[in-house]
Each structure stands twice: as C-alpha cells, then as structure tokens.
LUMMARFI-772990 format. One line per 5 residues: number of its first residue (from 1); their letters; for each residue x, y, z of N, C-alpha, C. Coordinates in steps of 0.001 Angstrom, whole numbers, plus 500000, padded with zeros to 6 digits. Layout:
// residues N
NUM	A	X,Y,Z,X,Y,Z,X,Y,Z; ...
END
This chain:
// residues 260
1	XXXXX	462472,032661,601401,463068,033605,602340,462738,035037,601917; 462188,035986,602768,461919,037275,602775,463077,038036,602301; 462890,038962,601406,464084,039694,601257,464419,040680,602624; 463561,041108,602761,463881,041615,604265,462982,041299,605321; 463667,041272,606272,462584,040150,607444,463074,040881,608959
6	XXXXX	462332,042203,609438,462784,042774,610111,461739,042496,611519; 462233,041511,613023,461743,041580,613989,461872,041828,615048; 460386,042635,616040,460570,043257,616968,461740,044774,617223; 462107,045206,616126,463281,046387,615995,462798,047560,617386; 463379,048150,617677,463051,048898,618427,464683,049849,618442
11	XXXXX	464777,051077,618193,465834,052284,618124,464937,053664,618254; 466101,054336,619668,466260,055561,619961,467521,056318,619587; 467235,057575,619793,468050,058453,619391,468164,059219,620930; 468954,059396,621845,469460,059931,623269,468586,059759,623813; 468340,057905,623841,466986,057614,625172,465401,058110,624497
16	XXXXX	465213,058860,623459,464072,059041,622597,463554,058092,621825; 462619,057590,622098,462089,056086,620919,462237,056935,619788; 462543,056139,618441,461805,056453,617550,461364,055285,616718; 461733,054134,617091,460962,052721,616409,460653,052435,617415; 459698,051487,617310,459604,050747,618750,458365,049251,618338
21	XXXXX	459139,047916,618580,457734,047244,618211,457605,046954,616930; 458913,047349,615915,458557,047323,614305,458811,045841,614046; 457712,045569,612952,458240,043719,612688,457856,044041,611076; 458219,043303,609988,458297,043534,608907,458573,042541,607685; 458323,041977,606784,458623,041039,606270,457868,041186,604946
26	XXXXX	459417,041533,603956,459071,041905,602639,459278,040389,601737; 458454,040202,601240,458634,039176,599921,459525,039576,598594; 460343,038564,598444,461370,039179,597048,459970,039064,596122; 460568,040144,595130,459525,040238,593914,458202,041813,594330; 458765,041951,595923,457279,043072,596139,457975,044794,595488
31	XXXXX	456649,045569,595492,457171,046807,595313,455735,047641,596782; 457201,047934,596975,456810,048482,598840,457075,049684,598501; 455831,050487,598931,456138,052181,599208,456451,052386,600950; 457320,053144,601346,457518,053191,602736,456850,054980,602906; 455671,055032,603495,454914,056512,603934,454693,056571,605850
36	XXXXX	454789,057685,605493,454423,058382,607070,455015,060003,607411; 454638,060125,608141,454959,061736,608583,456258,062240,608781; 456439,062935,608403,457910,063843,608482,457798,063879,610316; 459130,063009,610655,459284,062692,612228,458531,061116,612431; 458445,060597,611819,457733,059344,612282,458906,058098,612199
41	XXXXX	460079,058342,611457,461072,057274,611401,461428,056130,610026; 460957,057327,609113,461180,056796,608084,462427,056512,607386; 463083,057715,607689,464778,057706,607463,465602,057046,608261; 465006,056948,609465,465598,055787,610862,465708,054337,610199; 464365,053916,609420,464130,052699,609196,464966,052771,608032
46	XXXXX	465244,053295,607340,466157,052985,605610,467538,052976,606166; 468043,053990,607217,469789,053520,607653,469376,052400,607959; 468640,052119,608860,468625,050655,610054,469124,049424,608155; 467924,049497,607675,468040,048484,606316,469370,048969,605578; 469731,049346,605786,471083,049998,604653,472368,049256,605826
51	XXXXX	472360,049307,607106,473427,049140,607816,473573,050391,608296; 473660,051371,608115,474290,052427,608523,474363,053101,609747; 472673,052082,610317,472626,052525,612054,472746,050613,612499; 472462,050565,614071,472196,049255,614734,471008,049533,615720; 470124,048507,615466,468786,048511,616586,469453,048345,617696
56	XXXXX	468958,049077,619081,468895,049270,619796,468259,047509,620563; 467399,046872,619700,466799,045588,620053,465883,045047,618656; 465981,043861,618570,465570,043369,617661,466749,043457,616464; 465989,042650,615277,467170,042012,614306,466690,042444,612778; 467236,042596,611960,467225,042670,610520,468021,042083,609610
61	XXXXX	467579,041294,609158,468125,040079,607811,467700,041097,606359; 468780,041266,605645,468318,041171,604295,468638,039765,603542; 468034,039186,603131,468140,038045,602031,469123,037313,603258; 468886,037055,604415,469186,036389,605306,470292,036403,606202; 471076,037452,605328,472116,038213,605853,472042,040073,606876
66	XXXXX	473095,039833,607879,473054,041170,608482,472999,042144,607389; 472236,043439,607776,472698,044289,606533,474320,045203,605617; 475240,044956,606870,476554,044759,606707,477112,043904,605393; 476428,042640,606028,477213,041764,605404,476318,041304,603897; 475393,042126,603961,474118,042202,602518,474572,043324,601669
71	XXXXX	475352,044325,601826,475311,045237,601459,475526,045336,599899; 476106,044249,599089,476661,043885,597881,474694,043995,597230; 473676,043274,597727,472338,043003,597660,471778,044469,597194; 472091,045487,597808,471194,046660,598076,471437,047344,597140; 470906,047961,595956,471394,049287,595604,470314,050308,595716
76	XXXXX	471179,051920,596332,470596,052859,597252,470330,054102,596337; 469381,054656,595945,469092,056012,595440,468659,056715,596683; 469821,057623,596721,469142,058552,598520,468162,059585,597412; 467978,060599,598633,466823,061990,597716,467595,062716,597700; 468823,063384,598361,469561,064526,597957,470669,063742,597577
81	XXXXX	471211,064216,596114,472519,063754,595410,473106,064920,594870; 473930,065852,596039,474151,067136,595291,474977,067279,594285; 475363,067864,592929,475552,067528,592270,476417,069247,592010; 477667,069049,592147,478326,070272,591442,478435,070382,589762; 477435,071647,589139,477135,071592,587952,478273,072113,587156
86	XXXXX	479396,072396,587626,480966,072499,586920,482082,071708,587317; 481599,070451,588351,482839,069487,588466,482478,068500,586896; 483718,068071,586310,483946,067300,585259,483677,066036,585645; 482705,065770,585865,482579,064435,586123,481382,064062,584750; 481299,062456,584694,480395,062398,583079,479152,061144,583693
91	XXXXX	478321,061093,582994,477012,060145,583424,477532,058842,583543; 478678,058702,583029,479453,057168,582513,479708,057116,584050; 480959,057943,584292,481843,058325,585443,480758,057962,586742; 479543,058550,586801,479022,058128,587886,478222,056906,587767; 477767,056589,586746,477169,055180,586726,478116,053941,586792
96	XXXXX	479657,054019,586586,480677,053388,587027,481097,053107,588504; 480959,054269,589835,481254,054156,590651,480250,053050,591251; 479134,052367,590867,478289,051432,591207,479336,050290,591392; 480245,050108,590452,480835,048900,590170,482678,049204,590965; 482421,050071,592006,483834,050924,592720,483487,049311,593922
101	XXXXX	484656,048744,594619,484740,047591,595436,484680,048064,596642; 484147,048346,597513,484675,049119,598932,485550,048581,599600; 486384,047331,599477,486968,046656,600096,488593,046505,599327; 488227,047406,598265,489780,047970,598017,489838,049251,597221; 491150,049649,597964,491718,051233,598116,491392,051502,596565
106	XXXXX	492232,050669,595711,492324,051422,594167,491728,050170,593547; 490835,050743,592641,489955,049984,591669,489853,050429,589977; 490679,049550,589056,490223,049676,587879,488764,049803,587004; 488331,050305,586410,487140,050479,585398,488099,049517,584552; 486793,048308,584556,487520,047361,582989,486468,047547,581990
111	XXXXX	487266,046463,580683,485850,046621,579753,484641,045939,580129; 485085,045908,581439,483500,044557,581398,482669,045861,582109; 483074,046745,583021,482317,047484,583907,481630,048677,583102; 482214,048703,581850,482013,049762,581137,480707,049456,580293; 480641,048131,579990,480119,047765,578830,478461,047344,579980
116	XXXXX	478383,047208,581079,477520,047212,582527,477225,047985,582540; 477763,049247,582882,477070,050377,582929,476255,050870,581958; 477110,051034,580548,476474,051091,579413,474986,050779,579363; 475282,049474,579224,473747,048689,579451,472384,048771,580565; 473457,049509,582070,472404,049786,583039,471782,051610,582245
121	XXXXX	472824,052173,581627,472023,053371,581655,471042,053055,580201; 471763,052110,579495,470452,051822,577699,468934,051047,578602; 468955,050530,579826,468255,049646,580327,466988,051103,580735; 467784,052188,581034,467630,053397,582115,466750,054569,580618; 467074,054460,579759,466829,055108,578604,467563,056296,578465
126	XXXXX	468960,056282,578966,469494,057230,578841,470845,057206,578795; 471175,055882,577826,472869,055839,577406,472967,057215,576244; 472024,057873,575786,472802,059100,575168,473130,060160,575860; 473200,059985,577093,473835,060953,577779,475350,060649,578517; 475781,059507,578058,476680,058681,578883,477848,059551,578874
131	XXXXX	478090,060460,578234,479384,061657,578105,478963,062222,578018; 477721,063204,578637,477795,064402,579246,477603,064820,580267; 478492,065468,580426,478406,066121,582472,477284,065437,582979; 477368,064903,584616,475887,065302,585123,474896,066116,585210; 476096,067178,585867,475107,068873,586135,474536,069146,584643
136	XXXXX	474436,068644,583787,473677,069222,582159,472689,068698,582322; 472697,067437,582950,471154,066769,582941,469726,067371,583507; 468888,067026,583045,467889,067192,583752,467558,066502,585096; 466622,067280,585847,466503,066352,587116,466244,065023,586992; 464920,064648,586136,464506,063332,585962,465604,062273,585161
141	XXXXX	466634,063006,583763,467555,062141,583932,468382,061813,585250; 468765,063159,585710,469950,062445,586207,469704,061621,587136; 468059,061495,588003,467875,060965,588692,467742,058714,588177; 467269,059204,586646,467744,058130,586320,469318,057551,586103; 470016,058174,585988,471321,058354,586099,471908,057558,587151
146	XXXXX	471246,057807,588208,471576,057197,589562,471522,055979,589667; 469912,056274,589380,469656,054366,589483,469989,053362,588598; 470629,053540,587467,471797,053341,587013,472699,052362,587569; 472771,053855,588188,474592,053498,589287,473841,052384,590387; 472803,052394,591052,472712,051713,591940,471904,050049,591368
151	XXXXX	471941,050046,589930,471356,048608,589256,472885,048312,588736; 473586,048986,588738,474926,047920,587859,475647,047191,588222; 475451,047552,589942,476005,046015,590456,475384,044815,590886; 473919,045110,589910,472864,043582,590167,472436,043720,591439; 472104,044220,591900,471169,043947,593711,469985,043294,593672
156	XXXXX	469958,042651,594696,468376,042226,594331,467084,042814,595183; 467445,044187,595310,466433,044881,596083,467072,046507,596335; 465970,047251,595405,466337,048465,594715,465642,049665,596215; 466442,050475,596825,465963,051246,597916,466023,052837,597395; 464776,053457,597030,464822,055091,596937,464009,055568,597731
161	XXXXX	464953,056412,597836,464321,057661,598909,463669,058870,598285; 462784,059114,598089,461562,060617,597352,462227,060491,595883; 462278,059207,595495,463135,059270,593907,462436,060532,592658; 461083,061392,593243,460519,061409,592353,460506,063572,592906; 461579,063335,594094,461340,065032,594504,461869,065813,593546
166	XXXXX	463020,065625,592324,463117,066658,591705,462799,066318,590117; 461802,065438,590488,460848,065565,588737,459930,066138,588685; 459400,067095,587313,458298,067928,587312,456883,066545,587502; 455561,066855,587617,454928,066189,587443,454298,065544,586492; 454535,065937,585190,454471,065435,583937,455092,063610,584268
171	XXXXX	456294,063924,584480,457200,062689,584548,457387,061739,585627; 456019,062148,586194,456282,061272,587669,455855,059584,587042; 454199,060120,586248,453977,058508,586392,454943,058158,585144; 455637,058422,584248,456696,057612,583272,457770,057068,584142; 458398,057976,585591,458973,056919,586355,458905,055892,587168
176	XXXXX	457354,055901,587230,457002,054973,588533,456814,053785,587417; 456235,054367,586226,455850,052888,585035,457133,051909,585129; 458330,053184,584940,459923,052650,584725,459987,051494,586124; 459927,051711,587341,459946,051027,588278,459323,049769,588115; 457770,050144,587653,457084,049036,587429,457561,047447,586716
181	XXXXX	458328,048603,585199,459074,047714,584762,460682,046880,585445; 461252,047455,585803,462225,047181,586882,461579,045958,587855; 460564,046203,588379,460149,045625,589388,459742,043752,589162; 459922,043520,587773,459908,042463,586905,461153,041419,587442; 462054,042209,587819,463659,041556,587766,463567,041995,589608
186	XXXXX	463317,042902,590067,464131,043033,591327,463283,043494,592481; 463347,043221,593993,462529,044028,595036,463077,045440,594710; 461760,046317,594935,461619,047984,595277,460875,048067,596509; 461926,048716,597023,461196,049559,598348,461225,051276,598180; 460374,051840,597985,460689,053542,597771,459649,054419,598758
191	XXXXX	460287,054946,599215,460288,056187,600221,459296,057249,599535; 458131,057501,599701,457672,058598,598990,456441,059319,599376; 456195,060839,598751,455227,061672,599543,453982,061684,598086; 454280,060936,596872,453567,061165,595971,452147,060020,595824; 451423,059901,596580,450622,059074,597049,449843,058424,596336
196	XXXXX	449123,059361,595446,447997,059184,594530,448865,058490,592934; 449889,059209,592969,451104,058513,592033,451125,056849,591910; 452023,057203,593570,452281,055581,593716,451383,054589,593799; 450463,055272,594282,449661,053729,594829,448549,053427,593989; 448869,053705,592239,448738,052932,591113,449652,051605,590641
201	XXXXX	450834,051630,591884,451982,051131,591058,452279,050352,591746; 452529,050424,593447,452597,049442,594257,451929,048279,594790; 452137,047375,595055,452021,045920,595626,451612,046046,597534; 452393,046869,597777,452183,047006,599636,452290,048049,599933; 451933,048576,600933,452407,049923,601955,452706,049631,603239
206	XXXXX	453829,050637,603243,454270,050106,605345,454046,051701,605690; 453341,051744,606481,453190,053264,607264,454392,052912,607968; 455181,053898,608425,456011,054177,609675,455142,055078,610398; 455724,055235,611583,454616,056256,612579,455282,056313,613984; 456394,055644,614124,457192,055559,615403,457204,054052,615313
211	XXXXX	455811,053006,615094,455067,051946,614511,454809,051637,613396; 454930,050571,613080,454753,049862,611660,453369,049349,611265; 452667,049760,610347,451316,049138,609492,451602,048752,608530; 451719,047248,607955,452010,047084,606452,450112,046460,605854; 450038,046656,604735,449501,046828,603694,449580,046129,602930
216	XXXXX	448073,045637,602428,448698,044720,601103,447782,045544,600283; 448056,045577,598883,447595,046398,597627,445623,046530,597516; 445145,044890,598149,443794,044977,597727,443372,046101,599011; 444376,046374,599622,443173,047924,600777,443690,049038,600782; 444827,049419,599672,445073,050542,599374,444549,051286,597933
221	XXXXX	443956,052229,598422,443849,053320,597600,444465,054907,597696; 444617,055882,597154,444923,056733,596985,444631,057801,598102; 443525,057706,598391,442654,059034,599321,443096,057898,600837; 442960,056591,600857,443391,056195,602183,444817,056519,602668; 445799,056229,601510,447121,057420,601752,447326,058081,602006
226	XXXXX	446594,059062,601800,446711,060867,601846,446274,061258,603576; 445332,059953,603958,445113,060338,605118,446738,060243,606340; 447289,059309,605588,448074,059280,606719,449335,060608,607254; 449346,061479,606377,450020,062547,606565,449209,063675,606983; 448228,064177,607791,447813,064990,608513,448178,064419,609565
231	XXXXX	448409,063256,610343,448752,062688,611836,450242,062749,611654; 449996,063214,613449,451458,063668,614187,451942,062032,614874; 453367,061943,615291,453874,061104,615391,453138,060474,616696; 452533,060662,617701,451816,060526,618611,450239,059523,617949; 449590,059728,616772,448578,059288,616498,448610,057874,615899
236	XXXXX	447812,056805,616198,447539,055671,615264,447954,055866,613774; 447728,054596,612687,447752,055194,611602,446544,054778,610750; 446129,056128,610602,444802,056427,609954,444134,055251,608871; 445441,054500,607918,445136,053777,606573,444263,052831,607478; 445282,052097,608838,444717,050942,609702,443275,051144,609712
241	XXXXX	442624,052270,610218,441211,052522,610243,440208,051926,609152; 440896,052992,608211,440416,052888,606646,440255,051325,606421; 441680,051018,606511,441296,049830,605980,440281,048435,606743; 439979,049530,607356,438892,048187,608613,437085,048691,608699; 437424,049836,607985,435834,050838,607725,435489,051282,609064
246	XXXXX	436707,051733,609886,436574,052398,610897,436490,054254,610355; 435351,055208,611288,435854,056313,610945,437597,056924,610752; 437791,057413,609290,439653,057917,609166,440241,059172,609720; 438850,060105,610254,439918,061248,610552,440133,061298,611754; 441503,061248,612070,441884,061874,613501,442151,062656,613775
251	XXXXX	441561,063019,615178,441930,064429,615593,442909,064593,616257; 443431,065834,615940,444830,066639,616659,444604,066271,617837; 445812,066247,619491,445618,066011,620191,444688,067344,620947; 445364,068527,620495,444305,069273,621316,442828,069277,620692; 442622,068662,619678,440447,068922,619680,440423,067719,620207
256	XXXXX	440896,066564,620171,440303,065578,621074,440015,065596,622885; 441105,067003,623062,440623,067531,624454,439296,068249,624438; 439270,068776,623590,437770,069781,623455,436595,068941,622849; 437260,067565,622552,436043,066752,622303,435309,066418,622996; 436544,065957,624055,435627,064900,625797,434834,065348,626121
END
C-alpha cells in the first residue's frame, strides 16, 4: 500500500482551478521532492495531504486512511515557525509538544515523553541544546529542533516545507545527508527551491504546475530542475520534455506570439 495514493484530485479556490487532474502515488520508503512555481499549487497540495483543506473532487488516502483520520502518521515541518526570541520556552519544551494529544484538553509530559524527545533531538544531533531557549538557536538548529518535534511521535512519513530556507549554504547538503539518513526508517516528502542540492538526495520528483509530473530518480538531474521554475502556471512542465529529449525551453506566452 502507497503511503500516499492521491486520485484524480481536482481543488479551486472561488471557482479558480488550482489542481486539476492530479493523481499521485508515493511508495513508503520514497524521498519525494515536491517543485514548481510560486502559484502552481504547491502549498494547495501539502494542506490537501495534511487534511487541512478537502478536494473539491477526487480522493486522498494516506497509509489508507483519510488524511483526518492519518493524521497521528504525518509529522509536519512547515517553512515559517516564528519564533519569539524572549518567550521562555526551551528546545525540550518544543520538541515535547510533538507528543501534546489533540484529542485532549490537558496533557501531562511523562517520563516516557521526555526520555522520546530526548532521544528524537540525540537522533537530531542536538540534545545539547535541550535547555536552551529556542530563539538562542541557530537557524539550522532550530530547524532541526523541529523535526524533532515532528519525529517524536513516530510518523511514518516526514512532510517539510523549504526545510532548508533559513540555513546558510554551507549546511544545506549536511541536512539533506541528515534526511538521507532519516529516510532509512521513514517516507520524506519535502517542498523545496534548492534543486541542485536536492536532487543528489532524492528518489522522485513531482512537479506541481496546476498539474502533476512525477519522476523517478534515473531522469532527474539538477539543470533539468532548474528548468522548471522559469514557467508560469499556464506552461507544461519543462522536466516532462527533458526527460523525453524533447527541446526544454519554453517560451513566455507573449514570445510564443511573436514566434508564430
């Protein structure tokens, strides 16, 4: 069974497509980069998988379940985690709320949740920060910090969004390695604009584009990535080309008028 097995989806926003036609079907064990253009429905497609929106038509199973009722499955690193750098809160404190029940009001921290976390942030390489503030951290900790919080309640399919926007570039590929390793134990799906990065590291690619292109690793390369972010939400997606040894560049809609 697919960890996620998404068919025919189709969602607008006030009568506006912005999926339309998406079908999808991730294998447990893959590490999926999700790329496409700022406006193409990339953030559409991660609520839709999270629960947080409902297709308009068509269905989504995680691990065979609605995503509602999967939600225990998922753990979520969004890209903005704003972080007040004088609230008292500690790396422990937030790598604990992983293990918070949503299904009741008041929830104890036991020794078992403590000694979990512990282990998700020693797993994370960064239980020596476990008592100190967040806001002290660095970006790249605290961003490990997170994922942390979103591995300590065991999911079996890890979802980030630009996990890598507020690390310098020194530290990009030590986190994607980290994933790599992660990716041993659990599905990754990650959201990202770092192309040439990732796609040393990944297994598949799904363009979004309004439309879905998935990818398997032997026809991705780096420079076929990069193509897909000059196209506007209106255009094919460029990798599809690439990967068929069709000419890759497309033109804007207005030079293809001045082409005819």
């Amino acid at each position: 069974m697919p960890i996620i097995d998404i068919k025919d989806l189709e969602f607008a926003y006030d009568g506006e497509s912005v999926l339309a036609d998406v079908n999808l079907s991730v294998r447990q064990g893959d590490f999926m980069a999700l790329i496409g253009p700022n406006g193409g429905g990339k953030t559409t497609l991660v609520k839709l998988i999270l629960g947080l929106l409902t297709p308009d038509r068509g269905a989504i199973l995680i691990d065979g379940k609605s995503p509602q009722k999967a939600s225990h499955c998922i753990g979520y690193v969004p890209q903005n985690v704003n972080v007040n750098r004088s609230f008292p809160i500690t790396t422990m404190d937030v790598v604990l709320m992983g293990r918070l029940n949503p299904k009741k009001r008041l929830s104890r921290n036991t020794n078992t949740h403590r000694r979990d976390a512990l282990a998700a942030l020693e797993r994370l390489e960064v239980a020596d920060y476990a008592d100190r503030k967040i806001g002290a951290l660095s970006g790249g900790q605290r961003q490990r910090a997170f994922i942390a919080r979103a591995l300590v309640g065991r999911p079996k399919l890890l979802l980030l969004d630009e996990p890598t926007a507020s690390i310098d570039t020194k530290g990009q590929a030590d986190f994607y390695r980290l994933l790599g390793e992660l990716n041993k134990e659990i599905t990754i799906v990650v959201v990202s604009h770092d192309l040439l990065v990732v796609s040393h590291y990944v297994k598949s690619v799904a363009c979004v584009n309004k439309h879905l292109h998935y990818h398997d690793q032997a026809e991705i390369t780096g420079e076929m990535l990069e193509t897909m972010y000059p196209c506007t939400v209106e255009e094919i997606c460029p990798v599809e080309l690439v990967a068929h040894g069709l000419p890759h560049r497309v033109l804007p809609v207005h030079e293809k008028k001045s082409h005819d």
